[in-house]
N, C-alpha and C positions, 0 to 999 in steps of 0.2 A: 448341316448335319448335326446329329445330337448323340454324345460319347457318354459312356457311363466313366466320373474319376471317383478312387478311392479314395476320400478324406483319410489319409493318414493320422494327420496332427490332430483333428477332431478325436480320432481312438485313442493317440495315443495322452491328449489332454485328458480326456474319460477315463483310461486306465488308470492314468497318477494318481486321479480322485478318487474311484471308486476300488483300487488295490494296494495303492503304495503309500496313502494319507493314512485310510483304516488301520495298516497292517503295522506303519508305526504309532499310530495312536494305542494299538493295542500292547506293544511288546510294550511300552512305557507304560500305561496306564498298570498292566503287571508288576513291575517295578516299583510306585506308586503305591500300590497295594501290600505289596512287600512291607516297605519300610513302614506304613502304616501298622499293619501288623506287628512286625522285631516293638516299634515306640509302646505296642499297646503290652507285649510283656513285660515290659520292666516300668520299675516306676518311674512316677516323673519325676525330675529333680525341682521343676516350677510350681506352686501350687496357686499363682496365678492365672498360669496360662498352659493349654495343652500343648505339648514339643509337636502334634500330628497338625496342630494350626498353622505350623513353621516346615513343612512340606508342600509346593506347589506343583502342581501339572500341571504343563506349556503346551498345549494342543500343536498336531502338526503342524506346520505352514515350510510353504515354495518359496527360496528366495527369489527377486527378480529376474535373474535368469533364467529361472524354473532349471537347473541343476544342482539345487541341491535340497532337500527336507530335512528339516528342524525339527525336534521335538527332545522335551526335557523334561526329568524332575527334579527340581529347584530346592534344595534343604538350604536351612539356614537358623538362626538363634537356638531356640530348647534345642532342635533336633539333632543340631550340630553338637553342641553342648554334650547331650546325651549320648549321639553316634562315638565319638570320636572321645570322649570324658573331656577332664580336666584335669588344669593344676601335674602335680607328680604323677597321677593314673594316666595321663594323657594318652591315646593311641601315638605314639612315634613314626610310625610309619605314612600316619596322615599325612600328606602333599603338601598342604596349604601351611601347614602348621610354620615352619621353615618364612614363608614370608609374611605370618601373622605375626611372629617375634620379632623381624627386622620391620614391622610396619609401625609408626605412629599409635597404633592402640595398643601396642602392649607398654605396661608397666614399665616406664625406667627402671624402677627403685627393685625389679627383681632380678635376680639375676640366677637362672636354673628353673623348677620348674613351679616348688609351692609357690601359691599364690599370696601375694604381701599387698599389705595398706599402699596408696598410693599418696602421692605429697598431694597438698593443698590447692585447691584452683581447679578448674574447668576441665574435661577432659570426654574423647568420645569412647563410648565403653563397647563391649563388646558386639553387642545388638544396634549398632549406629546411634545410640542414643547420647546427646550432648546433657552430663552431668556435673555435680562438684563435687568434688572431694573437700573435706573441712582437715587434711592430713593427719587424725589426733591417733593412726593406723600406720600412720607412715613407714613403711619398709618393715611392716611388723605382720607378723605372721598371721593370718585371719582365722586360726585356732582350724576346727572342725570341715566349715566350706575352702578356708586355704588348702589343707589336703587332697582337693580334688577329688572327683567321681569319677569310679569305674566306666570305660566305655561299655556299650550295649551291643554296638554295631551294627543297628539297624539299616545306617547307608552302606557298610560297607558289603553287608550281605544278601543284600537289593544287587549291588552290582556283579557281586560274585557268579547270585544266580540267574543274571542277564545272560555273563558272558558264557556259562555255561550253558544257556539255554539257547546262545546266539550260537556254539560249537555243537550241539547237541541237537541241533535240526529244529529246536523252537520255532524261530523267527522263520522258517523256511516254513513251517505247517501253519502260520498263520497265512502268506505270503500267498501259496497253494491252494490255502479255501477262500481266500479271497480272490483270486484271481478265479477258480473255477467257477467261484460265486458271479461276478462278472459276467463271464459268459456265458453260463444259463441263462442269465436273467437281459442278457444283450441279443439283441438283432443284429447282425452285420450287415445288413441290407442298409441299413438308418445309415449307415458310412459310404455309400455309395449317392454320388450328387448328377443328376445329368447336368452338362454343358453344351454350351452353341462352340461349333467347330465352324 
């Protein structure tokens, strides 16, 4: 005898991909977009390198379980620099800040928040880079860039308006048209398999 079963796990593998992959690709890629934007009104403090080169987007992915999706936007050097300042302007409220001081890359020789010369010898600087210091700075005030830059708060206002848009039915009206999208464009019939009984 030949039974009709409903492939569940085949829908419900197709849904994760075609509603809950897109729908976080898009709230972040939003995000992404943000902070790009806040970097491109204010100036750059680098005139080597753009601070928006130092923003990444993490496209979705499932971890092995398949219970849980990833996805991320990854700031780090200029934009950090820029989001959050420096030196005496630093944002204080920044999280990270707290164990960036207790960590091996800051500055012995400072103590509070201008930024001073560092002693002589080898050392990894802000942006992971192994450099030397020749000390002739040493615990001495680095005049104008010692002063630190204002934050801009490009990341900080990327997340603001995540979470307000994650409260505010955002993520839900991507969620919605992708999910409606889905099944317009889905057979349900496709999910139905005969078997031998």
């Amino acid at each position: 005898m030949i039974q009709l079963k409903f492939d569940a796990e085949a829908m419900f593998n197709d849904m994760v991909r075609e509603i809950l992959i897109p729908s976080a690709n898009e709230a972040m890629e939003n995000v992404y977009a943000d902070i790009q934007y806040d970097l491109d009104l204010h100036p750059n403090m680098s005139k080597r390198k753009s601070s928006k080169d130092d923003v990444e987007l993490q496209k979705a992915v499932i971890d092995e379980a398949r219970t849980k999706i990833s996805v991320a936007c990854a700031s780090y050097g200029w934009a950090l620099l820029e989001s959050y300042g420096s030196g005496p302007k630093s944002d204080l409220q920044n999280e990270e800040l707290i164990s960036y001081i207790q960590s091996n890359l800051w500055n012995p020789l400072r103590h509070g928040f201008p930024i001073v010369g560092r002693p002589e010898g080898e050392y990894t600087n802000f942006f992971g880079e192994s450099t030397e210091s020749n000390g002739n700075r040493a615990g001495k005030s680095l005049g104008g860039w010692g002063m630190g830059v204002k934050p801009n708060y490009a990341i900080q206002n990327a997340e603001k308006r995540l979470e307000r848009g994650i409260n505010g039915g955002f993520v839900d009206r991507i969620l919605e048209a992708n999910t409606e999208k889905f099944f317009d464009e889905t057979d349900l019939n496709d999910y139905f398999k005969e078997v031998n009984t």
